[in-house]
C-alpha positions as CSV (number, residue, x, y, z in Angstrom):
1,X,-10.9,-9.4,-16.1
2,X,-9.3,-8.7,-12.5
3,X,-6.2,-10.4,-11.9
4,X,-3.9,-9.6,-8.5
5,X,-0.3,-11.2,-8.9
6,X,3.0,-10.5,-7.3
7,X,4.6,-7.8,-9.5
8,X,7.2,-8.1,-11.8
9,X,10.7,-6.1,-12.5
10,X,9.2,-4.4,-15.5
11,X,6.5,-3.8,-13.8
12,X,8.0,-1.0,-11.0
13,X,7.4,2.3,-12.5
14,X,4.0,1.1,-13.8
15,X,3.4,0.6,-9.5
16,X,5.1,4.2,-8.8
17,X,2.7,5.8,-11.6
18,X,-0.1,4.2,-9.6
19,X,0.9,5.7,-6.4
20,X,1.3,9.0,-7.9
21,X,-1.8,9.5,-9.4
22,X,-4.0,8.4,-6.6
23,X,-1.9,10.5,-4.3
24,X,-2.1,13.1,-6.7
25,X,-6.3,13.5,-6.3
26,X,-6.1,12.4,-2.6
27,X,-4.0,15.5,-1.4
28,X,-5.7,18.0,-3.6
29,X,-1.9,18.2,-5.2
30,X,-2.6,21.7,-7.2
31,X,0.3,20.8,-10.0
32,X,-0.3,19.0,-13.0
33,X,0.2,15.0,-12.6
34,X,3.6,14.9,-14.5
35,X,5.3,18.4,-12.4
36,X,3.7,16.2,-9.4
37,X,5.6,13.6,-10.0
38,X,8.5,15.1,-11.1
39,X,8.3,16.8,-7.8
40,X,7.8,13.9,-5.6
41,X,11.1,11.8,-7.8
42,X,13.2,14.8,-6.8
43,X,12.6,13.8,-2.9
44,X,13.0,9.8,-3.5
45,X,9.9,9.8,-1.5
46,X,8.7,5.9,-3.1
47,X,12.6,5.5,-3.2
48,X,11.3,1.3,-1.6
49,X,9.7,0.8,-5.3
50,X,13.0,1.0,-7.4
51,X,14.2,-2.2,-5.7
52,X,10.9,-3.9,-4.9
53,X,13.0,-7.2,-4.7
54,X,15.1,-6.1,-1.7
55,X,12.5,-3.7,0.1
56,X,9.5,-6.4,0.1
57,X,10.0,-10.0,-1.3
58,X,13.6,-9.7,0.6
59,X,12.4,-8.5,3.4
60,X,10.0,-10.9,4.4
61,X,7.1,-10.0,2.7
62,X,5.9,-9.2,-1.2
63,X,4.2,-6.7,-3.5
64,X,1.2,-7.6,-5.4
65,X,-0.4,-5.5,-8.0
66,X,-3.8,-5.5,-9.2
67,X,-4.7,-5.6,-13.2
68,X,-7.8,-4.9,-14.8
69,X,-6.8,-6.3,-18.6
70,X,-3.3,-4.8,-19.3
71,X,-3.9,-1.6,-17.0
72,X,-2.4,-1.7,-13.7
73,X,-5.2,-0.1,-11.1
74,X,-4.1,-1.4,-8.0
75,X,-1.0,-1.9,-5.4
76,X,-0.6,-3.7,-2.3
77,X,2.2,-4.9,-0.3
78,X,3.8,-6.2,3.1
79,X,7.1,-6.2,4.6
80,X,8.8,-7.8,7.8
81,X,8.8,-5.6,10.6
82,X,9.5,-8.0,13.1
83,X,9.2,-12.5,13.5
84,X,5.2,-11.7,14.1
85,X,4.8,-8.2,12.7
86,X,4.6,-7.0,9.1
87,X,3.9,-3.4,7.9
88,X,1.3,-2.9,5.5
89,X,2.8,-0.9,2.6
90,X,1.7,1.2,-1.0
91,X,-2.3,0.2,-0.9
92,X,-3.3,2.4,-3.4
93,X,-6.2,2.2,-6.1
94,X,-7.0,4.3,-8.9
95,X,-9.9,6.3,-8.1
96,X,-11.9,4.8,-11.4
97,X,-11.5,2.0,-9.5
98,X,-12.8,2.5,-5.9
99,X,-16.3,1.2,-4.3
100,X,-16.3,-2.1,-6.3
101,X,-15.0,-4.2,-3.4
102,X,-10.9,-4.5,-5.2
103,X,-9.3,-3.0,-2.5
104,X,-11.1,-5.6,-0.2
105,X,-10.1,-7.8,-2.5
106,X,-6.5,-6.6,-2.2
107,X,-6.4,-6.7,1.4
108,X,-7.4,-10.1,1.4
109,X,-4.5,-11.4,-0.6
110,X,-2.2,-9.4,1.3
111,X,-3.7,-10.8,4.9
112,X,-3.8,-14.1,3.2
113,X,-0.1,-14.1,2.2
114,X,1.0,-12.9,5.6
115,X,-0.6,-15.7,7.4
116,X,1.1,-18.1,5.3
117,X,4.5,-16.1,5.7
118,X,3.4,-16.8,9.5
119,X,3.0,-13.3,10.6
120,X,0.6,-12.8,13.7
121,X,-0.1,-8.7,13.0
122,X,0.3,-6.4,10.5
123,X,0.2,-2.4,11.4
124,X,0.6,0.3,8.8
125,X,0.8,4.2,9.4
126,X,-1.4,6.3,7.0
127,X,-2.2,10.3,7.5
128,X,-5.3,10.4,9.5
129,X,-7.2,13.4,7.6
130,X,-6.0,13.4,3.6
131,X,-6.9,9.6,4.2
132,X,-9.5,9.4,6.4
133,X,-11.4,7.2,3.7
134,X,-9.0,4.7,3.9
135,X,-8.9,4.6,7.8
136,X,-12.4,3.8,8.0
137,X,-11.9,1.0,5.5
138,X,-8.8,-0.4,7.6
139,X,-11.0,-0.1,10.5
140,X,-14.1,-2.0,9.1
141,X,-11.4,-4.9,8.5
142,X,-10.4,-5.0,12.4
143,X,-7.5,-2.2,12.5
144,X,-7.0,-0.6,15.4
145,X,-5.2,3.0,16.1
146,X,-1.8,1.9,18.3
147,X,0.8,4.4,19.5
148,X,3.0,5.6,16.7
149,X,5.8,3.1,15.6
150,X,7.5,5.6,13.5
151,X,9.4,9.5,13.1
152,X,5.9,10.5,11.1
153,X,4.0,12.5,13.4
154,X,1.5,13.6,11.0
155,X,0.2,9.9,10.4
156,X,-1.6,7.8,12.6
157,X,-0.5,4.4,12.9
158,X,-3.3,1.2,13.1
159,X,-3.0,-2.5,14.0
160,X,-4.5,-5.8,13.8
161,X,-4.5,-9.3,14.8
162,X,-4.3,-11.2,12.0
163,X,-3.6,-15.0,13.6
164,X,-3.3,-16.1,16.6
């Protein structure tokens, strides 16, 4: 049975892990998973999911993850970027996982949650070509490409009006 709920402290590795394996088949990583991610915890580069509690339900938003039984497949979250703005953050679901309608389902929890948290938009910032499956799903849900909000210059960054 599918279950999405806002994660839980003992839960925050289980999200990185999550992260790291779909990132590891989206950008063709040519290491094994565990050097991968050994790699990528050398940079700090998820460094927001060792204090999910400051960098998301602090901040104006939250972190939900997605179950299927005990297994974690799925992670989703939003964070305050400004009073009517929040930044969609760590969508990722496993790959065993995909074209069964849960990351729809993810997204709308998320867009649910951030209209009750009041928020008018929500943007996010993805790379354009390793994810390019991704942007067409954001833009079947109403994203739209805006002018880049952020020092990445290799991602694109999308929008979309979420309440008026």
């Amino acid at each position: 049975m599918i279950e999405i709920r806002p994660i839980q402290p003992n839960e925050w590795n289980q999200a990185k892990r999550v992260v790291y394996r779909v990132a590891h088949i989206v950008f063709n990583d040519p290491r094994s998973l565990e050097e991968s991610i050994a790699y990528h915890e050398s940079r700090h580069e998820l460094k927001d999911l060792d204090d999910i509690q400051t960098n998301y339900f602090e901040n104006g938003g939250t972190f939900l993850a997605m179950f299927d039984g005990d297994e974690m497949i799925c992670t989703g979250a939003i964070r305050k970027w400004n009073e009517e703005t929040c930044e969609l953050k760590r969508l990722w679901l496993l790959h065993t996982h995909q074209n069964q309608g849960l990351g729809y389902r993810m997204m709308t929890e998320l867009l649910a949650a951030a209209r009750r948290m009041g928020y008018k938009r929500m943007r996010l910032q993805t790379d354009a070509i390793a994810q390019s499956r991704a942007v067409e799903f954001y833009q079947q849900l109403g994203f739209h490409e805006i002018p880049r909000y952020t020092e990445r210059t290799d991602d694109i960054c999308m929008e979309m009006i979420i309440s008026e």
